[in-house]
Predicted model as a PDB file, atoms N, CA, C, CB and O in Angstrom, pLDDT in the B-factor column:
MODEL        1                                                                  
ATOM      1  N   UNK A   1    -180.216  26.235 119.006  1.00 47.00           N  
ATOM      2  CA  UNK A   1    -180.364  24.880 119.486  1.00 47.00           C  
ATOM      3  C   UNK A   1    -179.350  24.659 120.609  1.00 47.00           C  
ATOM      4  CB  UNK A   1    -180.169  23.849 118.331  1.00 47.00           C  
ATOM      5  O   UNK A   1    -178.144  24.637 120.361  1.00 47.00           O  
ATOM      6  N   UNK A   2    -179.817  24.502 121.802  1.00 51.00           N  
ATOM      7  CA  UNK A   2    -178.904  24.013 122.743  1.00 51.00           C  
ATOM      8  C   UNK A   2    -178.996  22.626 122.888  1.00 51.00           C  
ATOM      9  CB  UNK A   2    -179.055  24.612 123.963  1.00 51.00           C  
ATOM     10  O   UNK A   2    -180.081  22.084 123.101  1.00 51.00           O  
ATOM     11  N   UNK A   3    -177.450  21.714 122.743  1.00 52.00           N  
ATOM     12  CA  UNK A   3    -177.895  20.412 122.941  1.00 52.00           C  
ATOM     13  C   UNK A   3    -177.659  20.506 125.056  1.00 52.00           C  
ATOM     14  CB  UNK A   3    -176.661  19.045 121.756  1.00 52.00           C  
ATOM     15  O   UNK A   3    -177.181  21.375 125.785  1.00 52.00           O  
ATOM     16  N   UNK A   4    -178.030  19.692 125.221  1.00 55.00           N  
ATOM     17  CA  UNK A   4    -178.291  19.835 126.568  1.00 55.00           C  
ATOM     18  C   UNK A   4    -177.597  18.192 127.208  1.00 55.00           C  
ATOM     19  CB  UNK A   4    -180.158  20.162 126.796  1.00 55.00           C  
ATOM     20  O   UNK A   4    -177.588  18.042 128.430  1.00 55.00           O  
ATOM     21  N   UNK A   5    -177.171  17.300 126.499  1.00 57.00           N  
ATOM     22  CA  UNK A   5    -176.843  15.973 126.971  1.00 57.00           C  
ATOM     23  C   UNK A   5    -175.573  16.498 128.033  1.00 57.00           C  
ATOM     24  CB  UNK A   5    -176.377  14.788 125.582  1.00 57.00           C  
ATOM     25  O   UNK A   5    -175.941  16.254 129.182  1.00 57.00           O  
ATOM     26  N   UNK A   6    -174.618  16.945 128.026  1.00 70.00           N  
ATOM     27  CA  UNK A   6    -174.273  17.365 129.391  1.00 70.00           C  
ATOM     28  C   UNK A   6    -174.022  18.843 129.668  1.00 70.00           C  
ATOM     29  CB  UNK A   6    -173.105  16.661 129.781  1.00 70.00           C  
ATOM     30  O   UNK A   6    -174.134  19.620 128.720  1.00 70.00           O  
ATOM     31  N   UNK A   7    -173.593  19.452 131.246  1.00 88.00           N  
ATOM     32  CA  UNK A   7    -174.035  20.923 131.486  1.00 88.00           C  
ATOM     33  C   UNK A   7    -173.020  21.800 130.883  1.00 88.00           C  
ATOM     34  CB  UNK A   7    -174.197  21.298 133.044  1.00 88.00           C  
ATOM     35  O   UNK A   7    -172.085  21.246 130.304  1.00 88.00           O  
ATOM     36  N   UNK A   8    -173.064  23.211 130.935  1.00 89.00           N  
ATOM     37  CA  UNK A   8    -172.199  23.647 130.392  1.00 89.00           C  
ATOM     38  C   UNK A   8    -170.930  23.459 131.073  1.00 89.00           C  
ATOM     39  CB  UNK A   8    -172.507  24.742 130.132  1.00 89.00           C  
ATOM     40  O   UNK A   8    -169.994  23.068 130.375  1.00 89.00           O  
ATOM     41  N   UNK A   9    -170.714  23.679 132.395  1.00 91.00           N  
ATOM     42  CA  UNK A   9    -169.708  23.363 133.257  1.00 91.00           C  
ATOM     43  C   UNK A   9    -169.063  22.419 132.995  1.00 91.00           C  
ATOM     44  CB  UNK A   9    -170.009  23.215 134.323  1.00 91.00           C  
ATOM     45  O   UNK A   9    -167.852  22.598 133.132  1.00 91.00           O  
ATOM     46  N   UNK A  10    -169.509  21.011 132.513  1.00 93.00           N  
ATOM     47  CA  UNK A  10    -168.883  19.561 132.155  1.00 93.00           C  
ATOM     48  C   UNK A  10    -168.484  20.269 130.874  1.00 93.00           C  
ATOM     49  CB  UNK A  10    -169.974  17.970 132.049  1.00 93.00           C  
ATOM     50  O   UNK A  10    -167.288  20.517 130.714  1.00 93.00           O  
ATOM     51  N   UNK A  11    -169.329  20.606 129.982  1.00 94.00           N  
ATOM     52  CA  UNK A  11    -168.413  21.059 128.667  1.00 94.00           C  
ATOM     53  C   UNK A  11    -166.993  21.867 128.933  1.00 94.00           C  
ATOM     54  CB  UNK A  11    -169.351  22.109 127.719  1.00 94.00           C  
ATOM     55  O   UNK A  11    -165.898  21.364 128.682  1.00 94.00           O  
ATOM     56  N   UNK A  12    -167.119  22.796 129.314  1.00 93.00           N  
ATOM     57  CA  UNK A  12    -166.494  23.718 130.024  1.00 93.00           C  
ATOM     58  C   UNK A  12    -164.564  22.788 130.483  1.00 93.00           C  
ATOM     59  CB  UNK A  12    -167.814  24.113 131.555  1.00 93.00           C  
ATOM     60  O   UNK A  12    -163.416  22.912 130.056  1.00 93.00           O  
ATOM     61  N   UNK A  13    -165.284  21.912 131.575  1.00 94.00           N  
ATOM     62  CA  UNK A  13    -164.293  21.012 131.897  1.00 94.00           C  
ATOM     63  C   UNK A  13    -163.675  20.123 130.997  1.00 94.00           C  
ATOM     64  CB  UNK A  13    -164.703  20.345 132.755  1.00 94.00           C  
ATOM     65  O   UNK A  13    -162.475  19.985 131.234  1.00 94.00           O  
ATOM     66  N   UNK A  14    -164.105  19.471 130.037  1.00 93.00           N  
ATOM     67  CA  UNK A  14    -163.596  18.858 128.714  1.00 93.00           C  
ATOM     68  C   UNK A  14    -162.637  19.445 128.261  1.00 93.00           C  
ATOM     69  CB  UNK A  14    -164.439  18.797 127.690  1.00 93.00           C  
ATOM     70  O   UNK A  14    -161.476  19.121 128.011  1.00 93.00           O  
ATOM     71  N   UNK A  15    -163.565  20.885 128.120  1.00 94.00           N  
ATOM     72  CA  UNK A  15    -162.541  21.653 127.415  1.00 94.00           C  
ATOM     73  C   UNK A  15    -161.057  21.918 127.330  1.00 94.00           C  
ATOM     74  CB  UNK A  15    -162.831  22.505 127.568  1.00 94.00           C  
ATOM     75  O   UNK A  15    -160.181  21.834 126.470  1.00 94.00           O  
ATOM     76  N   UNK A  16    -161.167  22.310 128.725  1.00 94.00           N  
ATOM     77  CA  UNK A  16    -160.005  22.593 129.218  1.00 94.00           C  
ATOM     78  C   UNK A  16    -159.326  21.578 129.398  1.00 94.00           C  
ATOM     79  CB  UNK A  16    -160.032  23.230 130.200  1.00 94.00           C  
ATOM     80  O   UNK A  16    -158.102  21.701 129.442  1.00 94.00           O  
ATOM     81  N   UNK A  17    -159.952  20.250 129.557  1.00 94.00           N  
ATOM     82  CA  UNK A  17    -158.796  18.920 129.935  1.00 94.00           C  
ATOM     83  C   UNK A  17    -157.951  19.018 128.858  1.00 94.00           C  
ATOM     84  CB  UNK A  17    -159.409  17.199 130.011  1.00 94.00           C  
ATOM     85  O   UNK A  17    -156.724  19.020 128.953  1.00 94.00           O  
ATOM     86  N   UNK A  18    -158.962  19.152 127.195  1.00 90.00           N  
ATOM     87  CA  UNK A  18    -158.770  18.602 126.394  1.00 90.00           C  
ATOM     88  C   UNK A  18    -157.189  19.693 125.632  1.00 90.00           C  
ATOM     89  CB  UNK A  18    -160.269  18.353 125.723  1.00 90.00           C  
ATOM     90  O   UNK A  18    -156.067  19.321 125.288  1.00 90.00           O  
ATOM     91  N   UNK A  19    -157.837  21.063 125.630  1.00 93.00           N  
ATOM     92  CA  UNK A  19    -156.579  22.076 125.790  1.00 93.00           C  
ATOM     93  C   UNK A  19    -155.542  21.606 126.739  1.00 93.00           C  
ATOM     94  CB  UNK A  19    -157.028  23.504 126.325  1.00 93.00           C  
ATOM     95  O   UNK A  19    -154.545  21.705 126.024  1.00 93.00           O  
ATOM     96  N   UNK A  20    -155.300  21.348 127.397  1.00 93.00           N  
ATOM     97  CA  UNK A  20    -154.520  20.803 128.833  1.00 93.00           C  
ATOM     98  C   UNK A  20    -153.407  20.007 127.924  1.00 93.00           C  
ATOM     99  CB  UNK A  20    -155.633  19.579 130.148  1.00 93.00           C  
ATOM    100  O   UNK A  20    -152.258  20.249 127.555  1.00 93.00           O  
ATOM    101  N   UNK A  21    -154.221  19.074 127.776  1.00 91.00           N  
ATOM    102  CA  UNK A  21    -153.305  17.673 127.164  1.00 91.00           C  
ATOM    103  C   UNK A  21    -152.556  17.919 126.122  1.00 91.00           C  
ATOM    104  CB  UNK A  21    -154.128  16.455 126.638  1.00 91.00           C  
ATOM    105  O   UNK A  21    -151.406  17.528 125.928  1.00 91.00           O  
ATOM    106  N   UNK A  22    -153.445  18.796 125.219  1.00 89.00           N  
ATOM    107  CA  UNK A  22    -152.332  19.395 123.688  1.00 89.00           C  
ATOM    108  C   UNK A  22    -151.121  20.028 124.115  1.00 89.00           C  
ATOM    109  CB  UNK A  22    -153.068  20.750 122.597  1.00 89.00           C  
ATOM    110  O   UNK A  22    -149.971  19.660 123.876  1.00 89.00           O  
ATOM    111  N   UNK A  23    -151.572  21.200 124.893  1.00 92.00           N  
ATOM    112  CA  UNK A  23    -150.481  22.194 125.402  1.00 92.00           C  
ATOM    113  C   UNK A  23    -149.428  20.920 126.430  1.00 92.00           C  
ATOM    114  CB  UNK A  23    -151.403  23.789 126.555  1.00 92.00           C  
ATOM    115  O   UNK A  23    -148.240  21.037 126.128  1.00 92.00           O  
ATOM    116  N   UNK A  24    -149.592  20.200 127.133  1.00 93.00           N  
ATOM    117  CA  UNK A  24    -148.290  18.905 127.449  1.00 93.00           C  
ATOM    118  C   UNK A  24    -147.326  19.079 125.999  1.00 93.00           C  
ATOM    119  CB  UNK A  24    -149.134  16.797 127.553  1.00 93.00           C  
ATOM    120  O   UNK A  24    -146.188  19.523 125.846  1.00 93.00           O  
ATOM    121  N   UNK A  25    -148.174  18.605 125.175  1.00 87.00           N  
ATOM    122  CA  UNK A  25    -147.351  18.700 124.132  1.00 87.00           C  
ATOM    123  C   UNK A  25    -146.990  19.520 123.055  1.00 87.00           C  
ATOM    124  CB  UNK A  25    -147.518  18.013 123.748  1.00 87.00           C  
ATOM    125  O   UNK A  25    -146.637  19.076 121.963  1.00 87.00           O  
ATOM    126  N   UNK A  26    -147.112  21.280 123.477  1.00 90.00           N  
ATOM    127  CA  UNK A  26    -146.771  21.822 122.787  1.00 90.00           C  
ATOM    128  C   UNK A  26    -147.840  22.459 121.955  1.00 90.00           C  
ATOM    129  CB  UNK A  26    -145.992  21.191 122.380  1.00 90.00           C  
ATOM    130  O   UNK A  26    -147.670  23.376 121.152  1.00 90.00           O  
ATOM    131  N   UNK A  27    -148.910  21.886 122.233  1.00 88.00           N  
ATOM    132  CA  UNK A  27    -150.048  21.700 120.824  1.00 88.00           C  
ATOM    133  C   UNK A  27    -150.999  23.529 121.639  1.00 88.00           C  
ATOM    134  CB  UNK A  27    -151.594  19.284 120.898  1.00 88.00           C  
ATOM    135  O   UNK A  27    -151.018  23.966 122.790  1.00 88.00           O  
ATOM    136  N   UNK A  28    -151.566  24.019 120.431  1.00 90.00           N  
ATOM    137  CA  UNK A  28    -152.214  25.032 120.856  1.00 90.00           C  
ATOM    138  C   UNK A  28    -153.669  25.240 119.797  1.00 90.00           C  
ATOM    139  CB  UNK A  28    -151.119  26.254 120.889  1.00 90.00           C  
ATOM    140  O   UNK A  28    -153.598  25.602 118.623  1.00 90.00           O  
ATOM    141  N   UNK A  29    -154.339  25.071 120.181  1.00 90.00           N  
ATOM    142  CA  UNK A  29    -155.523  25.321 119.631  1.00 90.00           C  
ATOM    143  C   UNK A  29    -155.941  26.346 118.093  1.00 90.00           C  
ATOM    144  CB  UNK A  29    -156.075  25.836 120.795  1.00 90.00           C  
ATOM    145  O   UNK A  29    -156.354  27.491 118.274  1.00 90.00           O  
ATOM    146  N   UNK A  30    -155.837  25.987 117.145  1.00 91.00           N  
ATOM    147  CA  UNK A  30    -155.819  27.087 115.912  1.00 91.00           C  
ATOM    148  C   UNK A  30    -157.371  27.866 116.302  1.00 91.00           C  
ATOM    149  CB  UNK A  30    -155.780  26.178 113.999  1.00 91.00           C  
ATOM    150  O   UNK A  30    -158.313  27.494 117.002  1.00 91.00           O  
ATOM    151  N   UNK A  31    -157.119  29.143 115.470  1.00 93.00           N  
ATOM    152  CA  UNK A  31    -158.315  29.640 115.464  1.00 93.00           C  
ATOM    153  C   UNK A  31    -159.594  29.004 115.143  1.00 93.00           C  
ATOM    154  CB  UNK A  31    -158.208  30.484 114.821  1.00 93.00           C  
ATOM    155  O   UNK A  31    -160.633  29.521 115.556  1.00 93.00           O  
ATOM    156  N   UNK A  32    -159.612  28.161 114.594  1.00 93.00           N  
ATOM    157  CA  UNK A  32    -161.037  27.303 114.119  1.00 93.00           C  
ATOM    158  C   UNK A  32    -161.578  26.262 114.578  1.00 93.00           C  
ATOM    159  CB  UNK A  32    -161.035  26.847 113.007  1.00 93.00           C  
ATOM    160  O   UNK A  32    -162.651  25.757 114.248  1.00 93.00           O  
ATOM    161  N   UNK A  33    -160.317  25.695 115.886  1.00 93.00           N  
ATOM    162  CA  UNK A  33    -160.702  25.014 116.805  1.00 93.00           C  
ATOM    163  C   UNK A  33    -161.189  25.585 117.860  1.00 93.00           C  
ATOM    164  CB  UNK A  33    -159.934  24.343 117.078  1.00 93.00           C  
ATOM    165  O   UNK A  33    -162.025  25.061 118.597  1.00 93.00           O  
ATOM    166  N   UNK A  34    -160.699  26.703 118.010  1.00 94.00           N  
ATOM    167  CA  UNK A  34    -161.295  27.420 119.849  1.00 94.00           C  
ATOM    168  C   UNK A  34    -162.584  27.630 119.140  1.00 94.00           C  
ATOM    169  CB  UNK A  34    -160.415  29.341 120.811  1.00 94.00           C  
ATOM    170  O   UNK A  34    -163.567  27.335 119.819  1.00 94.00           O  
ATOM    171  N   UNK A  35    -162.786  28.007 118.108  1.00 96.00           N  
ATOM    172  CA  UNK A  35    -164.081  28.441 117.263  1.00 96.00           C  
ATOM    173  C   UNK A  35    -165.311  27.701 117.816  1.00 96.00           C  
ATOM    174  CB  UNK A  35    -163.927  28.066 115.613  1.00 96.00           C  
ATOM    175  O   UNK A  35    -166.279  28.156 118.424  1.00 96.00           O  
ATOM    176  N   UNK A  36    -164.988  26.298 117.406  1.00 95.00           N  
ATOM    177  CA  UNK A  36    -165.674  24.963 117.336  1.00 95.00           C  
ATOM    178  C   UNK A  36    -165.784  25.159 119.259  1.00 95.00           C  
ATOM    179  CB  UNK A  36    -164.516  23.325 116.422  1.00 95.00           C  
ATOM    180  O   UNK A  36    -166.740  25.418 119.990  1.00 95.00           O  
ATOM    181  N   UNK A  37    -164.272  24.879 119.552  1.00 95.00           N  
ATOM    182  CA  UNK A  37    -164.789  24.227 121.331  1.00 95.00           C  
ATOM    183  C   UNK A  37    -165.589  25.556 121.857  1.00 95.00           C  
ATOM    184  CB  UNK A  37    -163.074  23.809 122.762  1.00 95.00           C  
ATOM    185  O   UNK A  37    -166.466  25.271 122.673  1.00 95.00           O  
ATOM    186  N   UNK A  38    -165.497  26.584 121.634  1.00 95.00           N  
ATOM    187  CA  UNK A  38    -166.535  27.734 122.158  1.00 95.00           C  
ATOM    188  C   UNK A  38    -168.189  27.039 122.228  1.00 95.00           C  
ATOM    189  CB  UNK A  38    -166.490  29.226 120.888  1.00 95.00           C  
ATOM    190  O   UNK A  38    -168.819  26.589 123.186  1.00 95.00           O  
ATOM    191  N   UNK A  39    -168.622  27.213 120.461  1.00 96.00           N  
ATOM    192  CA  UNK A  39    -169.608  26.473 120.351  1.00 96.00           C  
ATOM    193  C   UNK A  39    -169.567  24.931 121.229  1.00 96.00           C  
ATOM    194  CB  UNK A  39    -169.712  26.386 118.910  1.00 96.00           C  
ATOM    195  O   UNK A  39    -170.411  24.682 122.090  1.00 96.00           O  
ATOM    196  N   UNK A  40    -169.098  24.521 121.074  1.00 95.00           N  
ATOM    197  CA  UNK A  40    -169.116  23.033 122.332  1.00 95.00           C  
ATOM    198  C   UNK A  40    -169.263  23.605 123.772  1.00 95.00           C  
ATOM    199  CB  UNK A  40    -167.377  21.971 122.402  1.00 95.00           C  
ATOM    200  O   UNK A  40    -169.875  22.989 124.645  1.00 95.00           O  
ATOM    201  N   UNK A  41    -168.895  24.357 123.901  1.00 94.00           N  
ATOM    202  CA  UNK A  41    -169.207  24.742 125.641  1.00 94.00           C  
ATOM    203  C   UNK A  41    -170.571  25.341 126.052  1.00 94.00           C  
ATOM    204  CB  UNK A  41    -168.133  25.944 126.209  1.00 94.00           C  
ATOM    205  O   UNK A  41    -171.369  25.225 126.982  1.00 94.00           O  
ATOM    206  N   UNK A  42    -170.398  26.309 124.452  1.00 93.00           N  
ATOM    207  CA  UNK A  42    -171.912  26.895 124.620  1.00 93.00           C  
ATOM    208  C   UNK A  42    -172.877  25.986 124.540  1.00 93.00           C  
ATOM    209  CB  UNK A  42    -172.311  27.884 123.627  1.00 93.00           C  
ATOM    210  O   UNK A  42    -173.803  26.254 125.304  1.00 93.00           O  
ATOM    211  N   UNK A  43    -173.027  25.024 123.923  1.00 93.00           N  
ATOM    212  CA  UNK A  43    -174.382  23.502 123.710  1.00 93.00           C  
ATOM    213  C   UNK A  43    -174.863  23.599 122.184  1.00 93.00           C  
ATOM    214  CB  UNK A  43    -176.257  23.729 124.917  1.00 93.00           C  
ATOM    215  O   UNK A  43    -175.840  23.046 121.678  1.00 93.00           O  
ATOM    216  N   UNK A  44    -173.855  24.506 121.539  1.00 95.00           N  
ATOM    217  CA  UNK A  44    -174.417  24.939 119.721  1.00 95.00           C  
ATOM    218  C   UNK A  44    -173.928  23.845 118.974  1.00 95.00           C  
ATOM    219  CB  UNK A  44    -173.654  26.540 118.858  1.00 95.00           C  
ATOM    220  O   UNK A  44    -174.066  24.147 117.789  1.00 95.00           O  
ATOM    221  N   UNK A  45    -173.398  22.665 119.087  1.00 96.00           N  
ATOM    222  CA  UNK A  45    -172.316  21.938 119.089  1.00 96.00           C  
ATOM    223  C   UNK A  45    -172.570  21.096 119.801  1.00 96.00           C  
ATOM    224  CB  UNK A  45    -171.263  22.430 119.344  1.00 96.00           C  
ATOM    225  O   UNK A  45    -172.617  21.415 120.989  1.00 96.00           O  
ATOM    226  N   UNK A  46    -172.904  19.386 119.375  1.00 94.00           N  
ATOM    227  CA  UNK A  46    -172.215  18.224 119.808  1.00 94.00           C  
ATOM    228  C   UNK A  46    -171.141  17.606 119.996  1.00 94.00           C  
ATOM    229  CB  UNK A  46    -172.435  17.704 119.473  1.00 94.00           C  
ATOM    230  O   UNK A  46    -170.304  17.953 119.162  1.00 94.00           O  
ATOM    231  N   UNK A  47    -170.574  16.452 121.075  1.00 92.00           N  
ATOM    232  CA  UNK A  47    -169.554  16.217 121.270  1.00 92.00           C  
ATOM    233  C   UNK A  47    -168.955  15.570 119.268  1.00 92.00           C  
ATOM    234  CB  UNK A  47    -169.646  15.176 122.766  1.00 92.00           C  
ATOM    235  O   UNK A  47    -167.933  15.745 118.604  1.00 92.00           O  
ATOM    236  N   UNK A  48    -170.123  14.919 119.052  1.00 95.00           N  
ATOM    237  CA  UNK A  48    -170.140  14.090 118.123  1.00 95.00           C  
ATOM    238  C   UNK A  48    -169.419  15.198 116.391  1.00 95.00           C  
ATOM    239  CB  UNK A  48    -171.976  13.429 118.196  1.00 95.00           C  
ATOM    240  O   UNK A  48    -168.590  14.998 115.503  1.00 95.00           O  
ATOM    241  N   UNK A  49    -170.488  16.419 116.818  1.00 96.00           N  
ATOM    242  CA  UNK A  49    -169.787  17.107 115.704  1.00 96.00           C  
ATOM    243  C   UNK A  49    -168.932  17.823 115.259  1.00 96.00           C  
ATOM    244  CB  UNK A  49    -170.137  17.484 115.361  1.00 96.00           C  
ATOM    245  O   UNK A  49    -168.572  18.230 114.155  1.00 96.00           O  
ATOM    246  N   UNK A  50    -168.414  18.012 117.145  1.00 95.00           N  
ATOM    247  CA  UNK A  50    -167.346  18.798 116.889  1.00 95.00           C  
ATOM    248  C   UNK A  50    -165.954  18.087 116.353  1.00 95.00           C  
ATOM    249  CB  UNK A  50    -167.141  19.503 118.115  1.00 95.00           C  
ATOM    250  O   UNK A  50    -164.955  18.520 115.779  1.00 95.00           O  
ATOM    251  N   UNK A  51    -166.398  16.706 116.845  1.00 93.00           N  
ATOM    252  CA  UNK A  51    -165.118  15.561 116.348  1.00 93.00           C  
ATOM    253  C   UNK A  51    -164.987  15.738 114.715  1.00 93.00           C  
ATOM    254  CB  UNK A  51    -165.603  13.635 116.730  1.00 93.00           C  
ATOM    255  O   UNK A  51    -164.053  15.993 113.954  1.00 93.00           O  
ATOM    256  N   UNK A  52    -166.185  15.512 114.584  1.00 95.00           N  
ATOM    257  CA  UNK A  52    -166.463  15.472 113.068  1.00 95.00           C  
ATOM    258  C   UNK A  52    -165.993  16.541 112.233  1.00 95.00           C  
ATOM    259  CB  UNK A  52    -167.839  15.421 112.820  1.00 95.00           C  
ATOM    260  O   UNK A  52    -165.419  16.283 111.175  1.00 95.00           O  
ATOM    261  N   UNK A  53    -166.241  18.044 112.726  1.00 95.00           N  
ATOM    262  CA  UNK A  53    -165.671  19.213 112.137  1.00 95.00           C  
ATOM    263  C   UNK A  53    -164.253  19.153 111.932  1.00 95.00           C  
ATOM    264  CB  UNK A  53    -165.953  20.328 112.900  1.00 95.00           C  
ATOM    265  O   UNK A  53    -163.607  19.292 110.894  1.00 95.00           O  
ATOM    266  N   UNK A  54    -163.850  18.900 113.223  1.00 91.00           N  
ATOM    267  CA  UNK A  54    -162.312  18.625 113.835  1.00 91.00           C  
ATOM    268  C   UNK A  54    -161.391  17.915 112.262  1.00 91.00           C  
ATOM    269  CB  UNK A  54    -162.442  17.114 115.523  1.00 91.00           C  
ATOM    270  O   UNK A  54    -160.532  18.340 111.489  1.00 91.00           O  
ATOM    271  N   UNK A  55    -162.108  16.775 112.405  1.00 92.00           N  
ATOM    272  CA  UNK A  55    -161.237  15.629 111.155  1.00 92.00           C  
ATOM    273  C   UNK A  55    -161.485  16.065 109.833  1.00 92.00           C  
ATOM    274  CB  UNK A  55    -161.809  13.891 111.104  1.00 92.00           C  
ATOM    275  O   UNK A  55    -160.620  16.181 108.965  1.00 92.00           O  
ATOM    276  N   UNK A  56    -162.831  16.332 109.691  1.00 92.00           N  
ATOM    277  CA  UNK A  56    -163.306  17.257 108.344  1.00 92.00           C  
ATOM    278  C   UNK A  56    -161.930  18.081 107.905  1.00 92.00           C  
ATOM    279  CB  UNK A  56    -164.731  18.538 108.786  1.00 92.00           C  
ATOM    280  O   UNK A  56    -161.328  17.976 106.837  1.00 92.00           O  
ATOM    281  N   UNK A  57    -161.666  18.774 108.828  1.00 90.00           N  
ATOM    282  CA  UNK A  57    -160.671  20.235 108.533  1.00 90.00           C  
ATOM    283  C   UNK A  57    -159.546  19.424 108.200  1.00 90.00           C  
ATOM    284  CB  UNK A  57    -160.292  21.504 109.974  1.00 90.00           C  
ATOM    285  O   UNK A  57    -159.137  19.312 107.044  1.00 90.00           O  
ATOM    286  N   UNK A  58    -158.888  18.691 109.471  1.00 86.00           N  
ATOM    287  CA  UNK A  58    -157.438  18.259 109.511  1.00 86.00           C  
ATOM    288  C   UNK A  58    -156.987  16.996 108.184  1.00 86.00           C  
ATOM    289  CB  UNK A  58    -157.222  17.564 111.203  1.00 86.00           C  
ATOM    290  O   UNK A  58    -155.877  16.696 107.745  1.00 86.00           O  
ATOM    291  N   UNK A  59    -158.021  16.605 107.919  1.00 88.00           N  
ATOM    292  CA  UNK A  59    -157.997  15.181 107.301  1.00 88.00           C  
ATOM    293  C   UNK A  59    -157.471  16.126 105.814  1.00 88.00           C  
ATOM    294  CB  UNK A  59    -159.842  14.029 107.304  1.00 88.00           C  
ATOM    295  O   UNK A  59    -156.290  16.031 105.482  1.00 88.00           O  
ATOM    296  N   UNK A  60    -158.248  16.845 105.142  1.00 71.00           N  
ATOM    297  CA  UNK A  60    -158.614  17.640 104.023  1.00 71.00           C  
ATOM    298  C   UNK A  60    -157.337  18.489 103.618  1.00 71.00           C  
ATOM    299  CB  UNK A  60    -159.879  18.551 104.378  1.00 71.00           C  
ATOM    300  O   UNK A  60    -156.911  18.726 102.488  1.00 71.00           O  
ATOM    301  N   UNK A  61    -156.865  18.865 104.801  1.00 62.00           N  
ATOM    302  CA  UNK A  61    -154.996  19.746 105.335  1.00 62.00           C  
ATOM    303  C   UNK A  61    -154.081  19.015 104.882  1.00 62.00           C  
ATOM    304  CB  UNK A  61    -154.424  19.864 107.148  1.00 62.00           C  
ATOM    305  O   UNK A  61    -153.128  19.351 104.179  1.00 62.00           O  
ATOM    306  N   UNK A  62    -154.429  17.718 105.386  1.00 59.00           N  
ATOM    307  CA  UNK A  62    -152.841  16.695 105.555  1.00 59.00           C  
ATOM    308  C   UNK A  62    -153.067  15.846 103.980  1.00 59.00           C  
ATOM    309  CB  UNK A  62    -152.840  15.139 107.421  1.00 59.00           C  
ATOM    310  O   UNK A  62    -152.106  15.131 103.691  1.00 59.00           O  
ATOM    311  N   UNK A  63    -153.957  15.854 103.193  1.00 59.00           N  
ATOM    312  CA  UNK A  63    -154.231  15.392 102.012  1.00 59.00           C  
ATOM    313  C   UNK A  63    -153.149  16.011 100.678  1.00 59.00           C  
ATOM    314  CB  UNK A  63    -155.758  15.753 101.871  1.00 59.00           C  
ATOM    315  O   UNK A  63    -153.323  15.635  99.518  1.00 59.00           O  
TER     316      UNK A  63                                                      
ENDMDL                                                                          
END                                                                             
């Protein structure tokens, strides 16, 4: 399933903003996040679910 609502290139660019901004602060992507933003760049992956995976994991951690 490719979602197709924006191109890969815009994914692509997210991406990296979004890596960008962590690494300001130190922050580095765990293995199960590059996991997820891979799938997000590729279109296997919504913006919507990758949020969702995202908090799924972290929420469940910090519990």
């Amino acid at each position: 399933m490719n979602l197709n609502s924006n191109s890969n290139s815009e994914r692509q660019k997210r991406v990296r903003f979004a890596v960008g901004m962590a690494a300001i602060d130190g922050g580095k992507p765990t293995a199960f996040t590059q996991n997820l933003l891979k799938q997000y760049e590729n279109g296997e992956v919504s913006e919507r679910q990758l949020k969702k995976a995202i908090l799924d994991k972290y929420t469940k951690v910090s519990q």
